[in-house]
C-alpha positions as CSV (number, residue, x, y, z in Angstrom):
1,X,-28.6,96.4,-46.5
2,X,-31.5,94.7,-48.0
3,X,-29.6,91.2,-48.2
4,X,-28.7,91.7,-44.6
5,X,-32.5,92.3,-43.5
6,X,-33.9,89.4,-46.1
7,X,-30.7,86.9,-44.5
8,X,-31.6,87.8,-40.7
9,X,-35.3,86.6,-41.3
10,X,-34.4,83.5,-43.0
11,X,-32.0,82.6,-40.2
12,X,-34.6,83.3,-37.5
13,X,-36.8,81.1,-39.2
14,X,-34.1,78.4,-39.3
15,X,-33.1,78.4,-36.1
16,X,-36.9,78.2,-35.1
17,X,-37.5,75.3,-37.0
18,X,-34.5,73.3,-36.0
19,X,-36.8,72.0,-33.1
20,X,-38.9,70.4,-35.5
21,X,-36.5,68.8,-37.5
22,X,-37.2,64.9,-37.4
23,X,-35.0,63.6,-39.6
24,X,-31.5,64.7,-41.9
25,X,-33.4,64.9,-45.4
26,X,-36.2,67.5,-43.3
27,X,-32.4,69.9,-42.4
28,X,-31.0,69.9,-46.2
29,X,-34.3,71.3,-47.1
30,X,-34.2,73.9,-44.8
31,X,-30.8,74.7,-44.7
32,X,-29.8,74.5,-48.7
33,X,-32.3,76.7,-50.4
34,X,-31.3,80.1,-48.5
35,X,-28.0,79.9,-49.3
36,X,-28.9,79.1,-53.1
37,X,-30.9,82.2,-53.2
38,X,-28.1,84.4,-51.6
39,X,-27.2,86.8,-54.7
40,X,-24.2,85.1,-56.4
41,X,-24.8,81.7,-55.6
42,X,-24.4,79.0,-58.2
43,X,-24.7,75.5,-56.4
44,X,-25.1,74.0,-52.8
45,X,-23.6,70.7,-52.2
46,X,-23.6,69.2,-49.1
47,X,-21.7,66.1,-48.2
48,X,-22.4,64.0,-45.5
49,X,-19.0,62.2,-44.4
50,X,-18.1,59.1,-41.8
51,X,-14.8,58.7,-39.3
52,X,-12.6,58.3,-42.5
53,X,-14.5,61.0,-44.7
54,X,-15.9,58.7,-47.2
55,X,-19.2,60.7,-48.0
56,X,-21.8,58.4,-47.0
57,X,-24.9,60.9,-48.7
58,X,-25.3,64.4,-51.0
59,X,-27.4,66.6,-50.6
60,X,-27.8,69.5,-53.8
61,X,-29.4,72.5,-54.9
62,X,-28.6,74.2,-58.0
63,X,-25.8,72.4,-60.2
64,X,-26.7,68.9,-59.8
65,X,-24.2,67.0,-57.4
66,X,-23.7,63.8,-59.8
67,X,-21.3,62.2,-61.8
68,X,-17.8,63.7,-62.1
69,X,-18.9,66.5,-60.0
70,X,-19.1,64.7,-56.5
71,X,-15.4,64.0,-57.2
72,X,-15.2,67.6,-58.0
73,X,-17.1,67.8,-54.6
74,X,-14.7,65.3,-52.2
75,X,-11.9,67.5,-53.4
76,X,-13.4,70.2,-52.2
77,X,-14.1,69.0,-49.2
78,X,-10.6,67.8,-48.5
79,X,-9.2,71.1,-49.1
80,X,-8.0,70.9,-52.5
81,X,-9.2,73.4,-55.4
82,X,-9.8,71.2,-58.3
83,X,-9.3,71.9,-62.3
84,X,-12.5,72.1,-64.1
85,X,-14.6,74.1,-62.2
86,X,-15.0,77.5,-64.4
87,X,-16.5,74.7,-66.7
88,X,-19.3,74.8,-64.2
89,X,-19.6,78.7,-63.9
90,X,-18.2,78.7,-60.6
91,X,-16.1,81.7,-60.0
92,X,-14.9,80.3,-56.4
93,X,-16.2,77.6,-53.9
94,X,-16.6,78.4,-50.0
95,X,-16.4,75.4,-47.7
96,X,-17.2,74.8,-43.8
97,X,-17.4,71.7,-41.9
98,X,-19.4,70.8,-39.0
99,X,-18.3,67.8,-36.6
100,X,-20.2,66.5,-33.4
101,X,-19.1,63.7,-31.4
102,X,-20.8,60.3,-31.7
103,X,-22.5,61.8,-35.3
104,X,-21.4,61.8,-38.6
105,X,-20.3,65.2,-39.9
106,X,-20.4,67.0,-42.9
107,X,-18.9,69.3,-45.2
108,X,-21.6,72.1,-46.9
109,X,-19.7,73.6,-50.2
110,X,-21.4,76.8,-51.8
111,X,-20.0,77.9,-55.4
112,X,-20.4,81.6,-56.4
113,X,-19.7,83.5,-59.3
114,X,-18.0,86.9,-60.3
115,X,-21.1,88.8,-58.9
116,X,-21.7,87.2,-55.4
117,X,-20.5,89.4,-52.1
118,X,-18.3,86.9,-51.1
119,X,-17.4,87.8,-47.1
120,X,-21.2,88.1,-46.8
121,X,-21.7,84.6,-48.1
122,X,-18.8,83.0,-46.3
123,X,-20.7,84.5,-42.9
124,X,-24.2,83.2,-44.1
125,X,-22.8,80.0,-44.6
126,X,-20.8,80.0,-41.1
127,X,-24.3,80.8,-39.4
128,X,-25.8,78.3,-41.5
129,X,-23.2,75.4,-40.2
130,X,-24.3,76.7,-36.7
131,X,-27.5,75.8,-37.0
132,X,-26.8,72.6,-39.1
133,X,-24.7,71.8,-35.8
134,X,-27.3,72.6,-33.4
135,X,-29.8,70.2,-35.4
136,X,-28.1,67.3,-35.7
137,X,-27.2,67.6,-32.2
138,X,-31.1,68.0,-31.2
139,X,-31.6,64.7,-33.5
140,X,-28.7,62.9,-32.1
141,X,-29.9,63.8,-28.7
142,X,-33.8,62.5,-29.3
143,X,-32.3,59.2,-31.2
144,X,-30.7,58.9,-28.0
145,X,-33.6,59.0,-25.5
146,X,-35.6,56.7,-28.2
147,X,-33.1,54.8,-27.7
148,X,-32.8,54.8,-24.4
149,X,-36.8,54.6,-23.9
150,X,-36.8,51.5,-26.1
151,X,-34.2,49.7,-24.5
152,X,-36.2,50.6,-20.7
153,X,-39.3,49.3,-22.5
154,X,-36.9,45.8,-23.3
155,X,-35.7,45.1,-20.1
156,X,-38.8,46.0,-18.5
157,X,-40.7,43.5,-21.0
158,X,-37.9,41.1,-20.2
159,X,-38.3,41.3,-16.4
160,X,-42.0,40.4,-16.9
161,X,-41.0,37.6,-19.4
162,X,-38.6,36.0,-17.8
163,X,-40.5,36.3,-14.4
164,X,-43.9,34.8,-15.2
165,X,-42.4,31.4,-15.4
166,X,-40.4,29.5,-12.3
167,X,-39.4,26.5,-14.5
168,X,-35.7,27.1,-15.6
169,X,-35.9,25.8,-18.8
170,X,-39.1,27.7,-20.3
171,X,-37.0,31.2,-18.4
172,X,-33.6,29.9,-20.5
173,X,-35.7,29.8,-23.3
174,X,-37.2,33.2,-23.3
175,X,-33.6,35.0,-22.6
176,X,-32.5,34.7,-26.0
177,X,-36.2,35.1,-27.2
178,X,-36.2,38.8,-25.9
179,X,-32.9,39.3,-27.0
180,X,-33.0,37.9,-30.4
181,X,-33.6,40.0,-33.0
182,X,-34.2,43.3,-30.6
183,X,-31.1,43.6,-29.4
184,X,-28.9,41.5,-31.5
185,X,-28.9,38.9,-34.2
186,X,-27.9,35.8,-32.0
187,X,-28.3,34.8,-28.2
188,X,-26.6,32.1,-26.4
189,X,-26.9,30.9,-23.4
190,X,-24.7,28.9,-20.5
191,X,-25.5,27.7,-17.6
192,X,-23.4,26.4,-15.1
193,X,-24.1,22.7,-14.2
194,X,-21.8,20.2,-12.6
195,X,-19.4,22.7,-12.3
196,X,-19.0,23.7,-16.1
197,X,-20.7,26.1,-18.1
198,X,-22.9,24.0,-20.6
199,X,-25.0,25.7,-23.3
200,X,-29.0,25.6,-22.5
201,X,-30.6,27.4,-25.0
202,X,-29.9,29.5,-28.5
203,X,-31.5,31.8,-31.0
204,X,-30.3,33.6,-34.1
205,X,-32.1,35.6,-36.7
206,X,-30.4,32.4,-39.2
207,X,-31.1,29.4,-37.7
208,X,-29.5,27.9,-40.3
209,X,-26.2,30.0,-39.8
210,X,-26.3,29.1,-35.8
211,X,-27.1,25.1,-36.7
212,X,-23.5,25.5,-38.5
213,X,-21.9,27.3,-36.1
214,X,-22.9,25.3,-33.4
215,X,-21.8,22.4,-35.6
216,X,-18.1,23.5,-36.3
217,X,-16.0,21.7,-33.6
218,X,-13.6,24.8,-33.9
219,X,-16.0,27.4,-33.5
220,X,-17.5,25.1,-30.5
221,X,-14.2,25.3,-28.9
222,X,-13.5,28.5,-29.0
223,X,-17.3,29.8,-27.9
224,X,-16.1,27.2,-24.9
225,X,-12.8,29.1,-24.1
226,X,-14.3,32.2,-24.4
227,X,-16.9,31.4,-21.9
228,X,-14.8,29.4,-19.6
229,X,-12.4,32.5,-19.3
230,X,-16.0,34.7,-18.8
231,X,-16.9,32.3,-15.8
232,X,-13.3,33.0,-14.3
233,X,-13.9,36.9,-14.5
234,X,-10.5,36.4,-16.4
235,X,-10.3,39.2,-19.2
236,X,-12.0,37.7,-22.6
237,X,-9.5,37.2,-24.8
238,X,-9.6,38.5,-28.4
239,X,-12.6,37.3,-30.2
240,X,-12.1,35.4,-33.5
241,X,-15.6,36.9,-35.2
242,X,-14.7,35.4,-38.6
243,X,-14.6,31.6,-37.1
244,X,-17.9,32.3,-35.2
245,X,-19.4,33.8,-38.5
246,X,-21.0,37.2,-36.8
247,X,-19.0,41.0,-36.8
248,X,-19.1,41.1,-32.8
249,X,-19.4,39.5,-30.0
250,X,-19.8,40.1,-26.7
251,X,-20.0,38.1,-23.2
252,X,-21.8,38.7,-20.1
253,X,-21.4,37.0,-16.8
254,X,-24.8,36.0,-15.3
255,X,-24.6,37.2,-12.0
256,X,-26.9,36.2,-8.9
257,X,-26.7,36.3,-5.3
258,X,-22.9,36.5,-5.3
259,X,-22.3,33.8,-7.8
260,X,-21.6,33.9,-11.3
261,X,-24.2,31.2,-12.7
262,X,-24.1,31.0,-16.3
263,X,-22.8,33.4,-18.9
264,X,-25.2,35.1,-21.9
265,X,-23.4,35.8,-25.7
266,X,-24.3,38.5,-27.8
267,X,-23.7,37.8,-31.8
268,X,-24.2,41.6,-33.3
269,X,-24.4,41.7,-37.4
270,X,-25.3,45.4,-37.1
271,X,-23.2,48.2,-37.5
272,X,-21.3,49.3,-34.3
273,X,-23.6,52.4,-33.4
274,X,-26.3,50.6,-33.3
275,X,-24.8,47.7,-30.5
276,X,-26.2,48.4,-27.4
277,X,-24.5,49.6,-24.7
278,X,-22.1,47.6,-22.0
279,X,-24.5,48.9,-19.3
280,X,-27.7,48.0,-20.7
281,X,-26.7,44.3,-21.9
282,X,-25.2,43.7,-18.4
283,X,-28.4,45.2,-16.8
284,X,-30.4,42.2,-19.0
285,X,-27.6,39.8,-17.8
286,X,-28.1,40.8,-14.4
287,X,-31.7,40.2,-14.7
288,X,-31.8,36.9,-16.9
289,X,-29.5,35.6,-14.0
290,X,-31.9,36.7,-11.2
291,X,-34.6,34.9,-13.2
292,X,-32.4,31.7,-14.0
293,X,-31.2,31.4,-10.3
294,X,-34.8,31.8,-8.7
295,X,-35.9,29.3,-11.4
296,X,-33.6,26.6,-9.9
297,X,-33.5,27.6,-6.5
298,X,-37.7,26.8,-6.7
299,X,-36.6,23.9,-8.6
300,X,-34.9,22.8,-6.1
301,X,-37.3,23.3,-3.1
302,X,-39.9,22.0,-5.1
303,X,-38.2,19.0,-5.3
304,X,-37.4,18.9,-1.6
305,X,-41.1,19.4,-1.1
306,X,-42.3,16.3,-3.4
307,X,-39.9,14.4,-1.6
308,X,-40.6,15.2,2.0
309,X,-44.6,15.1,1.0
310,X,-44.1,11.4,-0.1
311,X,-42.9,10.5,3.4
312,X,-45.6,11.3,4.5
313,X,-48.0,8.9,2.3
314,X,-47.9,5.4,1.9
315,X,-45.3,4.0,-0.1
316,X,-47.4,1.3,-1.4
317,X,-51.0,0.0,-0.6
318,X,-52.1,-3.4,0.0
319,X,-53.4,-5.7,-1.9
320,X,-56.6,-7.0,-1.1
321,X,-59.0,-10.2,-3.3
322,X,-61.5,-8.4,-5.5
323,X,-60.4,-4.8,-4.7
324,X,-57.8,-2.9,-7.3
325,X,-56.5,0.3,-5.9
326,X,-54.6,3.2,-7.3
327,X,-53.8,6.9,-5.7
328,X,-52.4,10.2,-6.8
329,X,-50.5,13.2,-5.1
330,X,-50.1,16.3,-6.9
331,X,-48.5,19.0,-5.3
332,X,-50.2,22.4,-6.3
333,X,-47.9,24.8,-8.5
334,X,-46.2,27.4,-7.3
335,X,-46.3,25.9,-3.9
336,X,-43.1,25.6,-1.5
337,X,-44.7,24.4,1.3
338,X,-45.1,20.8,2.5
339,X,-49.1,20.3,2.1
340,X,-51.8,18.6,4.9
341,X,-53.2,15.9,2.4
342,X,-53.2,12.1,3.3
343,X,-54.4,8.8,2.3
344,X,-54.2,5.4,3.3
345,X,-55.6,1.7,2.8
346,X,-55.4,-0.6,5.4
347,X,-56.9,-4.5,6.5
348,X,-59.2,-4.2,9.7
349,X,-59.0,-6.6,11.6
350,X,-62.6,-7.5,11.1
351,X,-61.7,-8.5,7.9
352,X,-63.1,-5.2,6.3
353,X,-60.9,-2.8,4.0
354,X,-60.5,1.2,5.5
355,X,-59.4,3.9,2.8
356,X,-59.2,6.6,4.4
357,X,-58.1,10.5,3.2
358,X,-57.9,13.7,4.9
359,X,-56.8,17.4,4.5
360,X,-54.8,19.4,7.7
361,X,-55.5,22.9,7.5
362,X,-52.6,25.0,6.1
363,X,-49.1,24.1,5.3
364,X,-45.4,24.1,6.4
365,X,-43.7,22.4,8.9
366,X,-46.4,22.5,11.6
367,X,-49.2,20.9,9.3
368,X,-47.1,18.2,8.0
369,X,-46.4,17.3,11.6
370,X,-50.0,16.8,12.0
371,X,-50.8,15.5,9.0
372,X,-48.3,12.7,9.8
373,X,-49.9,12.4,13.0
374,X,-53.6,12.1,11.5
375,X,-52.8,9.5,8.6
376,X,-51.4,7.7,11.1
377,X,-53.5,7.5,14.3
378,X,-56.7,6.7,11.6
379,X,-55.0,4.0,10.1
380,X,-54.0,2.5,13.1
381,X,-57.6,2.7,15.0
382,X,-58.8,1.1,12.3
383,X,-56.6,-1.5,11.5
384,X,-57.0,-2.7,15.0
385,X,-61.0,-2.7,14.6
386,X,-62.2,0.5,15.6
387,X,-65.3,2.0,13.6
388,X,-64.7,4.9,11.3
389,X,-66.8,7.2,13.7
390,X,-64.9,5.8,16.8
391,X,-61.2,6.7,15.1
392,X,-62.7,10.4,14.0
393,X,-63.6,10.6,17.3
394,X,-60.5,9.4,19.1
395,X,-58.1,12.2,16.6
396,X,-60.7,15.0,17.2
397,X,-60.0,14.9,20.8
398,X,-56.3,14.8,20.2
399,X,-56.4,17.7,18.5
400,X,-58.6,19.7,21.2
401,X,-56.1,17.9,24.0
402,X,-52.8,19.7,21.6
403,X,-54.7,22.8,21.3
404,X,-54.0,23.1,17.6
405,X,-55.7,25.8,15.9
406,X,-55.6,23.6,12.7
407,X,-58.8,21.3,11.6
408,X,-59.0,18.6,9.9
409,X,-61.7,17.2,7.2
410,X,-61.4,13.3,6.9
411,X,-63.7,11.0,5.3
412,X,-63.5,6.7,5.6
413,X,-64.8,4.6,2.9
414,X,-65.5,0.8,5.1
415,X,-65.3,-1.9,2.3
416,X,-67.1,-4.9,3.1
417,X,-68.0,-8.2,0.9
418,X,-71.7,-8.5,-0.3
419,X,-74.0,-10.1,-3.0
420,X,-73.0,-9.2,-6.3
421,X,-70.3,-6.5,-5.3
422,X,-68.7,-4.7,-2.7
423,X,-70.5,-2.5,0.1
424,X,-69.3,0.5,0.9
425,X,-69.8,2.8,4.2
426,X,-68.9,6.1,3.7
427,X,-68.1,8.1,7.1
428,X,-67.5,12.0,6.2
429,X,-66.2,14.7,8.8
430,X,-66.3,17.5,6.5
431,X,-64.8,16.1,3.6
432,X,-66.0,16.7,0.0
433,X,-68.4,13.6,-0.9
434,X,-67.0,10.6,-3.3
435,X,-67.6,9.9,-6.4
436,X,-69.0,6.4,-7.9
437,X,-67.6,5.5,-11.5
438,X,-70.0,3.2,-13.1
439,X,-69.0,0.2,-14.9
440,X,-71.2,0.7,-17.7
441,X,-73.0,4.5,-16.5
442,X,-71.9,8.4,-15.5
443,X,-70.9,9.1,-12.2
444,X,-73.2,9.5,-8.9
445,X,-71.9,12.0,-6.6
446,X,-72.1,10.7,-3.0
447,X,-73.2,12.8,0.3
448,X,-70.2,13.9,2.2
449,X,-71.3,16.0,5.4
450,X,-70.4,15.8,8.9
451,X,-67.7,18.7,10.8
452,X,-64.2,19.3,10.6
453,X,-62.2,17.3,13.4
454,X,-60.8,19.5,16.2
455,X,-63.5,22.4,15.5
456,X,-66.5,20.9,17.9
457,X,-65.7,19.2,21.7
458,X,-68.1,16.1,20.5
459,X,-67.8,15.6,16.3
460,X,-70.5,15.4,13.8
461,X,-70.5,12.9,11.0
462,X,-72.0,12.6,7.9
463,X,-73.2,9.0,6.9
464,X,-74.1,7.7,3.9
465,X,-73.7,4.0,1.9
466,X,-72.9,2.6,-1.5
467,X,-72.7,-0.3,-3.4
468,X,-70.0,-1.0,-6.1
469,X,-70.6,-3.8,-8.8
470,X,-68.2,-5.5,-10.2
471,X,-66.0,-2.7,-12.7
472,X,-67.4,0.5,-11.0
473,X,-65.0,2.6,-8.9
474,X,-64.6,4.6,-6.1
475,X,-62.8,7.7,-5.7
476,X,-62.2,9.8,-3.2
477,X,-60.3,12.7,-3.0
478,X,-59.4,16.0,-1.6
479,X,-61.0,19.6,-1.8
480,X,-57.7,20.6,-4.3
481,X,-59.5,18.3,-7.0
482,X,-63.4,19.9,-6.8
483,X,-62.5,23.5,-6.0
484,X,-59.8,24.3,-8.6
485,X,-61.0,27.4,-10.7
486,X,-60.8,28.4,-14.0
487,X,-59.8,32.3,-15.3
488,X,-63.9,32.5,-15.4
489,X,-64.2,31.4,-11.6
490,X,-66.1,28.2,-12.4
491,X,-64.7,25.2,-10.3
492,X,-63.7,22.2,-11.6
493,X,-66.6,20.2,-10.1
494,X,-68.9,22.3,-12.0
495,X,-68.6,20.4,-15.2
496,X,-65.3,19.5,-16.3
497,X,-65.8,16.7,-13.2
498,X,-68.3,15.1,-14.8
499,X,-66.5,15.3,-18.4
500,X,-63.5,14.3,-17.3
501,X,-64.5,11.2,-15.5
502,X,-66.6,10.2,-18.5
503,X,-64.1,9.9,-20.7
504,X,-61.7,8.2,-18.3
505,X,-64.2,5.3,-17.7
506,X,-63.1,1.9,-18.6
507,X,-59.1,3.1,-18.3
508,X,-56.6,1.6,-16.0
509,X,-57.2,2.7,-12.4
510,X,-53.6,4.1,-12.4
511,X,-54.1,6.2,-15.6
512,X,-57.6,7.4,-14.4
513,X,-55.9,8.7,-10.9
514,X,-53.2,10.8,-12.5
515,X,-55.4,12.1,-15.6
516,X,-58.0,12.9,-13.4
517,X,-55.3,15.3,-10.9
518,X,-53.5,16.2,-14.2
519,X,-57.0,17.6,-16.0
520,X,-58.3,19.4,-12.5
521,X,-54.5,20.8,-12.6
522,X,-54.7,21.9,-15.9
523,X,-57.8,23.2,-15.2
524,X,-56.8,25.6,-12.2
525,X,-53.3,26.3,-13.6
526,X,-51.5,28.8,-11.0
527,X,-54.4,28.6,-8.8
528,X,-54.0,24.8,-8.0
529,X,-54.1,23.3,-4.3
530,X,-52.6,20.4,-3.6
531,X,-54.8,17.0,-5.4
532,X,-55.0,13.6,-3.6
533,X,-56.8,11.1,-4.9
534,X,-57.5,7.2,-3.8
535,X,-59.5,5.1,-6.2
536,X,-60.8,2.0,-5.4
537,X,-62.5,-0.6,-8.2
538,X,-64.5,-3.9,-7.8
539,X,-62.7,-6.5,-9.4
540,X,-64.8,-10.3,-10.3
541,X,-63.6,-11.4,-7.5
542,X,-65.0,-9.8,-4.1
543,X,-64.1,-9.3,-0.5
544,X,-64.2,-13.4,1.5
């Protein structure tokens, strides 16, 4: 009666404490000592056992579990009542078994002599695999929302990985990056291009092993037929893991907008359990194709962009005796819309040389209509002789006549022949002020001013002039170049201007153009407006 009152105290505190049971070493220690200290009891042995029975731990208390006795013990657990155990001063053995889907299961083996109650221990230990069945469960069942939780906190660092970046081949990159060693030990993947699925980008936990897979014409082939059947939606075919060096594999079709555009492969050295699930690599598959897919698609329109935004410059400027020009056109990041910046160059008929640049208000289809329009009615007015003010002033009242809401800032520098270098009349409707590069000094910011064309029914200019000797340079530009911010909020005009032109004095004009966008670029990075810029330098020989 006492052993009964003693054994229902110890089980309530078990079965309490199986809630806080972390870990399989944390249940032998609670589980093994009460039934050791049942009257009778010689030795607890518990064996934990795989699919196929082979005992993949012990667990003791009492007669040690080592040596000839754990074959003693897998005998035992098999059913079979082996010679040799009186040796051991067991009088009898009790066995149970506890089996849970998806866990490894286990045999617990108590050993009693002439003195122990024997029904009573057989129902201790049956109460005992009860709660040994109920823990691993609870562990099994936490393992699997870490598991879970881990693999949310993956794709959700994925997502944000692979869709900070628009350029395909820095989001092909980070695929396997995130995948590799995570989630399994190699990552390829395949993009479709031309047709046919071509390999992009790789990572393995061995470089070295994936350099000679990748390098084995026969493992090469079969990765390709593999993949070509995976692009099909044809069943994949058995998997030779030995040729491809790994001990699984498996393919998922990158899926986007209705079209299968690539395919990912999974190289898993783990055990099976601990492969991720179908669902969850096809949920990363379906976002690395989203990512991919949106990567070219911008590609693509950026490129359409660049292309219909060069139409609407100059395709080459003229030449001119004494005068070298160079321009730039940088279309701001992220951007894909058609921008309002211009320039131009063009012989007056005075003899004089106009450059001329502008920025339309906005962007799309609209502005570039009227950015067209600008470039061109400036360049025309003054080719055939009018004054910078009168051309500003013949566009400003086309724009009021059209009613469009959209301004425009414009600036023309007048290049005219004089002693010892080339004057310069600078004509500013609310454009940023130009820049002089000295020859042999910093640079002298110029006065811009003036009002934005199509704001006022009469427009204001600002007027100022300069003087170029031979080697210095003019540049003017639009506001994408001065106003691009840092993270701190300090525009690039600030200082960096300054810096940048310094060190690009005495460089080709062409390389000073495009470093000077590239650094303001650089500069901004996401934040960057569109960048024009038209340089102009004083060569030995001046304007007739």
């Amino acid at each position: 009666m006492d052993a009964d009152i003693g054994w229902a105290a110890t089980l309530h505190r078990m079965w309490t404490s199986v809630g806080r049971i972390s870990a399989r070493d944390e249940l032998a220690q609670l589980i093994l000592p009460p039934l050791q200290a049942l009257p009778g009891v010689v030795a607890v042995w518990g064996l934990r056992q795989g699919p196929d029975d082979d005992v993949l731990e012990y667990r003791w208390t009492g007669v040690p579990l080592e040596g000839a006795n754990r074959g003693l013990a897998r005998a035992i657990a098999s059913g079979r009542t082996p010679e040799g155990l009186s040796a051991l001063g067991f009088a009898g053995v009790l066995r149970d078994r506890f089996d849970l889907s998806g866990e490894a299961g286990g045999t617990i083996i108590v050993a009693v002599d002439e003195t122990a109650e024997v029904p009573f221990v057989q129902a201790c230990l049956g109460q005992v695999i009860e709660v040994t069945r109920e823990a691993i469960g609870r562990l099994g069942q936490r393992r699997a929302e870490h598991a879970q939780q881990t693999r949310d906190a993956l794709l959700a660092e994925a997502s944000l990985q692979m869709d900070a970046v628009l350029d395909t081949t820095q989001t092909m990159q980070r695929v396997p990056r995130m995948a590799v060693p995570a989630i399994a030990e190699g990552c390829l993947v395949f993009v479709i291009e031309d047709g046919r699925p071509v390999l992009r980008s790789s990572v393995h936990v061995d470089m070295r092993r994936l350099s000679a897979l990748l390098g084995d014409p026969a493992a090469v082939a079969h990765l390709d037929h593999l993949v070509g059947r995976a692009v099909l939606g044809d069943t994949v075919p058995d998997v030779d893991t030995a040729l491809l060096s790994t001990r699984a594999v498996d393919l998922q079709p990158l899926h986007a907008r209705g079209e299968i555009v690539g395919v990912l492969v999974f190289l898993f050295d783990r055990d099976a359990g601990s492969i991720p699930p179908s669902a969850f690599l096809r949920d990363l598959a379906s976002r690395a194709a989203l990512a991919i897919d949106n990567g070219t698609r911008y590609e693509r329109r950026r490129r359409d962009v660049v292309t219909m935004q060069q139409h609407l410059l100059p395709t080459r400027l003229p030449e001119a005796d004494g005068l070298e020009f160079a321009a730039s056109y940088l279309v701001g990041d992220r951007v894909l819309e058609v921008g309002g910046d211009f320039y131009d160059v063009v012989d007056c008929a005075d003899g004089t040389v106009a450059a001329l640049i502008g920025d339309v208000c906005g962007r799309g289809v609209d502005a570039a209509a009227l950015t067209g329009m600008a470039r061109h009615t400036l360049a025309a007015l003054l080719q055939e002789g009018a004054t910078p003010q009168r051309a500003m002033t013949r566009l400003n009242a086309r724009l009021r006549l059209d009613g469009s809401w959209r301004f425009v800032t414009a600036g023309v520098a007048r290049l005219q022949r004089a002693a010892g270098g080339v004057s310069v009349e600078w004509v500013s409707a609310g454009h940023p002020a130009p820049v002089v590069l000295r020859h042999a000094s910093g640079p002298e910011r110029g006065t811009g001013g003036g009002a934005m064309l199509g704001v006022l029914p009469t427009p204001k200019f600002g007027e100022s002039r300069l003087f170029l000797a031979p080697g210095d340079s003019l540049i003017i530009f639009t506001d994408g170049l001065t106003e691009s911010r840092g993270p701190d909020g300090v525009m690039f005009e600030d200082h960096p201007l300054g810096e940048t032109l310094d060190r690009l004095r005495g460089h080709p004009l062409t390389d000073l153009v495009h470093e000077l966008s590239a650094a303001s670029a650089a500069f901004g990075g996401s934040r960057t407006d569109d960048i024009a810029v038209l340089a102009i330098r004083a060569g030995k020989e001046h304007l007739r």
